[in-house]
C-alpha positions in Angstrom: 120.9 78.3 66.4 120.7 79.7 70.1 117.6 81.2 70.6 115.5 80.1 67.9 112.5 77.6 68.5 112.3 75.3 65.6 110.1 72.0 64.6 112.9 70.0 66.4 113.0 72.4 69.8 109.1 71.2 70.8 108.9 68.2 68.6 105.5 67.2 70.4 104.0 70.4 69.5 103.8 69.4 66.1 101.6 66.2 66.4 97.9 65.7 68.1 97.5 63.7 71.0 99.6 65.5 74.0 97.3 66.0 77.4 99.3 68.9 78.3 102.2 70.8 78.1 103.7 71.4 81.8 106.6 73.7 83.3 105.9 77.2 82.3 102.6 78.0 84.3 103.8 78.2 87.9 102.7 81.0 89.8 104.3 84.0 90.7 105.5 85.9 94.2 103.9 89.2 94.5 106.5 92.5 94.0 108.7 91.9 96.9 112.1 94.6 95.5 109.0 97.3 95.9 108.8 96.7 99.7 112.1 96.8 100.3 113.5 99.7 97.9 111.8 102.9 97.5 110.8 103.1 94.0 111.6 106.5 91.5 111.3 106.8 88.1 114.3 108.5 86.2 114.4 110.3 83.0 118.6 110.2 82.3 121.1 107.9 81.8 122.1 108.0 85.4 120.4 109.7 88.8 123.0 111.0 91.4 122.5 111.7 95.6 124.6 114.2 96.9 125.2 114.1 100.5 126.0 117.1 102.6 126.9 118.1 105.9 125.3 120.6 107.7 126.2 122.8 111.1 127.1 121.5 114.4 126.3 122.2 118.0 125.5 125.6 118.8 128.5 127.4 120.7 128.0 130.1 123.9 127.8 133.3 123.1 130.1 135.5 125.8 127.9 138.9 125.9 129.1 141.4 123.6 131.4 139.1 121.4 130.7 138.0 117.6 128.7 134.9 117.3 130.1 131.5 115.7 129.7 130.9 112.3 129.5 127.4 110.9 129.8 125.6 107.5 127.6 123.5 105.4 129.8 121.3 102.8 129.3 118.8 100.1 130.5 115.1 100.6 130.7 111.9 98.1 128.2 111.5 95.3 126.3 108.0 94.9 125.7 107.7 90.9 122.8 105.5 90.3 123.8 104.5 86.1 120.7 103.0 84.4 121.3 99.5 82.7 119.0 97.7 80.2 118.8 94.0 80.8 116.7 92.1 77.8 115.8 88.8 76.7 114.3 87.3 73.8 113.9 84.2 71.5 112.7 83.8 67.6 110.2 81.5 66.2 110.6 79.6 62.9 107.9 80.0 60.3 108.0 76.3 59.7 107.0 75.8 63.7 104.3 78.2 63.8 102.7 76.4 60.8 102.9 73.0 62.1 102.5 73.3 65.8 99.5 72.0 67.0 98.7 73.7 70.1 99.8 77.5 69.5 102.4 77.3 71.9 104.9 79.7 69.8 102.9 82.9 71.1 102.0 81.4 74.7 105.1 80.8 75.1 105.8 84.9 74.6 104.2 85.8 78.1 106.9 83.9 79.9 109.0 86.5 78.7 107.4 88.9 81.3 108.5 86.2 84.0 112.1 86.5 83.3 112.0 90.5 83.2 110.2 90.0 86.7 112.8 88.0 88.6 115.8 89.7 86.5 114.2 92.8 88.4 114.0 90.8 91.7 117.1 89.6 91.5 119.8 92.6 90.8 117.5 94.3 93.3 117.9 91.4 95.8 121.8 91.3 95.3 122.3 94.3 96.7 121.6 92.5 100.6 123.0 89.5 98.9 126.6 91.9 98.6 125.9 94.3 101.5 128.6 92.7 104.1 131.1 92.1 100.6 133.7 94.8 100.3 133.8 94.1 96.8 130.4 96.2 96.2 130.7 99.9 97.6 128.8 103.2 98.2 129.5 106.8 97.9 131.7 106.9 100.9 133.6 103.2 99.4 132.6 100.7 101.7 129.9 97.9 101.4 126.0 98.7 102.7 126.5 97.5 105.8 129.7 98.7 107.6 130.7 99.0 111.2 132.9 102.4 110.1 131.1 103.9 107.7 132.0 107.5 107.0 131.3 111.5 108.1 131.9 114.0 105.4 133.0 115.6 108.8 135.0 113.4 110.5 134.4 110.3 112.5 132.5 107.1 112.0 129.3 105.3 112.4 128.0 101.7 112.0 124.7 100.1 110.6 125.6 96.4 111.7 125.9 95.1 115.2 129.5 95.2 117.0 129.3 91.7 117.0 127.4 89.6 114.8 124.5 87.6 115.3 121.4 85.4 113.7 118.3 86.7 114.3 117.2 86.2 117.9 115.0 88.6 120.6 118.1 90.0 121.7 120.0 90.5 118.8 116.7 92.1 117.0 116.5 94.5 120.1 120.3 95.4 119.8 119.7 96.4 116.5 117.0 99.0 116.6 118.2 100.4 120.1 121.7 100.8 118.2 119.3 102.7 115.3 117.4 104.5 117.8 121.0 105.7 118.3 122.4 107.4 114.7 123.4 110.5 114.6 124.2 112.9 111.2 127.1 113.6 110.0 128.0 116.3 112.5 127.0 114.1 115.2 123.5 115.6 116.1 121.0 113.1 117.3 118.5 112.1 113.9 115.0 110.5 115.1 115.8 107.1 113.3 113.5 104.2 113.9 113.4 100.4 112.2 110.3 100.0 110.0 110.8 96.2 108.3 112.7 93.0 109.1 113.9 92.0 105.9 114.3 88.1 106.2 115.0 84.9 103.8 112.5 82.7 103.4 114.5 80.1 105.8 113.8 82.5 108.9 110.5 83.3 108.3 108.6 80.9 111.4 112.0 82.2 113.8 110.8 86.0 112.7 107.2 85.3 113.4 107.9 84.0 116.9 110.0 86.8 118.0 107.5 89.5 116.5 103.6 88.1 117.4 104.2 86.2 120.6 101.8 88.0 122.9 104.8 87.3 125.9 108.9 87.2 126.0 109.7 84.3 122.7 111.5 81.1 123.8 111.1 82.3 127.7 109.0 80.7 130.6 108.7 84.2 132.2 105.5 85.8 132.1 107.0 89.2 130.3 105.4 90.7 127.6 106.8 90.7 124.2 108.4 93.9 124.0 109.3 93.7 120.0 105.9 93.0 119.3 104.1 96.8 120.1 106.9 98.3 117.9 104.9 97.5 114.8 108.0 95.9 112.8 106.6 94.7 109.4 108.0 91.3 108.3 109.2 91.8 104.4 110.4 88.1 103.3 112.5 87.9 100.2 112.9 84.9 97.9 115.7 85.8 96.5 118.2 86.1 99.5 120.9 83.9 99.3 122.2 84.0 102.7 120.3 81.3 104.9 121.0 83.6 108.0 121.1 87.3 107.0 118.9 89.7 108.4 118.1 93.2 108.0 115.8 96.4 109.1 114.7 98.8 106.9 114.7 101.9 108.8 112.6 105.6 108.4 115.6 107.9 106.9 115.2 108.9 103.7 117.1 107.9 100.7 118.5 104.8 101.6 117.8 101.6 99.2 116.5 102.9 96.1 115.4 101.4 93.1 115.0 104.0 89.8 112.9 103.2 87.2 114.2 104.2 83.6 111.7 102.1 81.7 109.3 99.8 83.0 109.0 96.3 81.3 108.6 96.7 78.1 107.4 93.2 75.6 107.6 93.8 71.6 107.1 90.9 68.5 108.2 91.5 65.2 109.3 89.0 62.3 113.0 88.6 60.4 112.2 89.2 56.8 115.3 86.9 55.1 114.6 84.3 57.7 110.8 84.4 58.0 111.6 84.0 61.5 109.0 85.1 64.6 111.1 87.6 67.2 110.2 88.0 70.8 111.9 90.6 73.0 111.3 91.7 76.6 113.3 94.5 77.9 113.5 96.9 81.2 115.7 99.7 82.5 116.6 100.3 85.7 119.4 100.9 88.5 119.4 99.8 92.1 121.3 100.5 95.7 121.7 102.9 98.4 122.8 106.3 99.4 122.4 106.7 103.1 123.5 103.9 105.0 121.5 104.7 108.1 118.4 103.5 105.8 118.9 100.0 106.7 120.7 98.4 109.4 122.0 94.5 108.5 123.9 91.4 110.4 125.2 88.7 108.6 124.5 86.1 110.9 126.1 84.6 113.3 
């Protein structure tokens, strides 16, 4: 039977003499969705952002005459729905009896590691999908969009107009091109990057273009300009794409990540089959409203 541990599953278990049983004690990356997403718990089935567009530029006002009156309007919703993912496994009585080294109820803390990188990984998927038109936002395209759309008219971009792997120039492109966003009517917003989201194969490229002390990959004496903006370097192990990059950015409400219920580990035993049940179980949902809260390219 799937998902049952029986005498035959860990045959070793049950006779004296092993050294040691290998394979399940590696050690674990700290939180990394936590530095990327901003983190809310949620008490209902689903959480919803509302965007909405406010007033314009101010007109003149000819003496005498009637001022101009503006609206403020609601645009697309972004519905955040709550899903439970779980995992468990059951335990034969006959196993628990006859195994030797307890490894039935060690074995249910590994539980917590699958929860953990379940976690990491939906949350990571959302950069994994943000250039795939397949996975959309309140406004129906992908995260990162070079026409991404005003509830009052008009377009705007979080990606470069032409795509590139991470490099000085491309990383300064980027956050004066952030520097640049604008709300939805078109008034200037004070938007600056914050993190350089990376995979773990740029990682050395991302440290020599933020902490040399002069210009990276240059034999001119010029100071490293990137390198007094403060960027914080967020690497993620669970990025798939070898040369996507991205920059977390200062306005509000873009990746989120709600908490529903926090990982949650119960036991309990099967009274016809005298069976041992494990179960691990979270709930959560995960993505973006606001585009301008992260700015991506897809490499090169």
């Amino acid at each position: 039977m799937v998902g049952v541990v029986n005498t035959g599953s860990i045959a070793k278990a049950i006779w004296p003499g092993v050294n040691k049983f290998y394979g399940l004690g590696y050690n674990q990356h700290a939180l990394e969705y936590s530095q990327i997403f901003d983190v809310e718990n949620s008490t209902k089935l689903y959480e919803e952002d509302v965007i909405l567009s406010g007033t314009g530029l101010a007109p003149k006002k000819p003496e005498g005459e009637s001022i101009s009156y503006d609206s403020i309007k609601q645009g697309w919703v972004t519905r955040y729905t709550n899903v439970v993912y779980g995992l468990g496994f059951q335990v034969t009585r006959e196993m628990i009896e006859d195994d030797q080294y307890d490894l039935a109820f060690k074995k249910a803390k590994y539980l917590g590691r699958s929860i953990r990188i379940t976690q990491e990984t939906v949350s990571a998927n959302v950069l994994n999908r943000a250039f795939n038109s397949s996975y959309t936002g309140g406004d129906g395209l992908e995260m990162c969009s070079a026409a991404h759309l005003n509830v009052a008219g008009g377009t705007f971009a979080n990606e470069l107009t032409t795509a590139a792997d991470l490099s000085e120039a491309s990383l300064e492109q980027a956050c004066i091109d952030i520097a640049g966003f604008t709300d939805d009517r078109g008034l200037q917003i004070a938007a600056n990057a914050k993190k350089l989201i990376i995979p773990r194969q740029l990682k050395f490229e991302a440290h020599r273009i933020l902490k040399s002390t002069l210009q990276n990959d240059s034999a001119n004496n010029a100071v490293n300009a990137l390198k007094n903006m403060g960027l914080e370097i967020v690497m993620n192990h669970y990025l798939t794409d070898a040369d996507a990059w991205f920059l977390k950015t200062d306005v509000q409400d873009g990746m989120k990540y709600f908490n529903r219920r926090s990982p949650e580990f119960k036991d309990d035993s099967d009274f016809d089959t005298e069976n041992a049940k494990f179960k691990g179980t979270v709930r959560f949902s995960v993505g973006w409203s606001d585009p301008r809260g992260v700015f991506g390219s897809p490499g090169a």
